[in-house]
Residue, then its C-alpha position, 0 to 999 in steps of 0.5 A: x454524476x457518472x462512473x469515474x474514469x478508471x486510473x491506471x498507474x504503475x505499483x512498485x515493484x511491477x515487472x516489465x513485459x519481457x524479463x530475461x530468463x536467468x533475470x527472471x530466475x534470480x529474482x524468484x530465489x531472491x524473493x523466495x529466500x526474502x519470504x522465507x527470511x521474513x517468515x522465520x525471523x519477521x521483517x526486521x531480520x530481512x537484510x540485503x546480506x541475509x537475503x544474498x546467503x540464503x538465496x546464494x546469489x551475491x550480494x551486489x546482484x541483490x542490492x542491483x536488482x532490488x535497491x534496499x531493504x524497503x524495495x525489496x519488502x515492496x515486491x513481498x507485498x506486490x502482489x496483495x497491492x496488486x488484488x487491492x489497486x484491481x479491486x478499488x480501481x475495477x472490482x464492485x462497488x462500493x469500493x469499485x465504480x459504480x457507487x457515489x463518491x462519498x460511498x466509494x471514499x468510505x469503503x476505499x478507507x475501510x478497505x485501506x485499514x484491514x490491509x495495513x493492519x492485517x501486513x502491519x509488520x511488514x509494512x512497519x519494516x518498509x517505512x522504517x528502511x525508508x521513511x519518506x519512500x512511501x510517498x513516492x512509490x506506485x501504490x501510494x501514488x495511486x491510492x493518493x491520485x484516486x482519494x484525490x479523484x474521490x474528494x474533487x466529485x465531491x469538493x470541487x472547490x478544494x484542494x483535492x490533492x492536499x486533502x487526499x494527502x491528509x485523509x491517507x496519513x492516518x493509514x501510516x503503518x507506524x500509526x496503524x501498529x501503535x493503535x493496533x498493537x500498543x493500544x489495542x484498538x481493533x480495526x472495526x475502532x479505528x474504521x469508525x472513528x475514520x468515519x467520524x472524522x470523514x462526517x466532521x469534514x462533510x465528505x460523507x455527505x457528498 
């Protein structure tokens, strides 16, 4: 089968084109001082209010430019979402195109677990402001569109976009954290038992 045809979907917190230069500037500070919020305290101290004395932009500007707590965290991972969506997406295979599906699904999940657990705190702090808002944002919109792309090369027959949802459940931060941190699984532990879980349902054999 041939190279999968490259998805491009938008991530979060992706700008537009043209960005006003004063817009432009408030964000950066809004940004700087959420960073700086997050470094000192962690993620749980970062508050739309925290952020607006910090940054000395009002708080209504805050809350119009970034919505909440969890919108604002996204844009603080934008740019490590950026390098992963270029990389399953455009970047050598196996996880980039050019290897056969049941290849690039081993690597996409392996690759999808080092992030959560390396931004593990961060990404906790986001699910936690907005429970459900995962699975409506860009990256995971794009991340579930190609494991779906993934599983019809290699199930044709499936519900490619069901079985998509489920195999990235296991990749919930929360998860991820309680694994890692309560139980002290490492990352090389929970990538093989996803490959078992994989080889059970076949897909490793495709």
């Amino acid at each position: 089968m041939g190279v999968p045809h490259r998805t491009e979907l938008p991530l979060a917190d992706r700008q537009p084109p043209v960005e006003r230069a004063d817009a432009a500037r408030n964000r950066l500070r809004i940004l700087r001082a959420a960073s700086a919020i997050v470094a000192e305290k962690g993620p749980e101290a970062l508050t739309m209010n925290a952020v607006a004395q910090a940054s000395g932009i009002g708080v209504g500007t805050v809350y119009r430019r970034f919505g909440d707590v969890a919108q604002l965290l996204n844009a603080l991972l934008d740019e490590r979402e950026k390098q992963f969506q270029a990389a399953f997406l455009g970047g050598p295979p196996p996880l980039g195109p050019g290897a056969p599906p049941a290849e690039r699904l081993h690597a996409f999940l392996h690759a999808l677990a080092d992030r959560v657990i390396d931004q593990r705190e961060m990404l906790v702090a986001g699910e936690t402001a907005s429970p459900c808002g995962r699975y409506t944002s860009g990256p995971y919109t794009t991340m579930h569109t190609h494991v779906a792309m993934l599983v019809a090369e290699l199930r044709p027959q499936a519900d490619a976009a069901l079985l998509a949802h489920l195999l990235l459940a296991p990749f919930a931060p929360s998860l991820l954290d309680h694994l890692s941190r309560g139980q002290g699984r490492t990352a090389r532990q929970i990538t093989d038992a996803v490959d078992e879980l994989l080889a059970t349902g076949g897909l490793l054999q495709g």
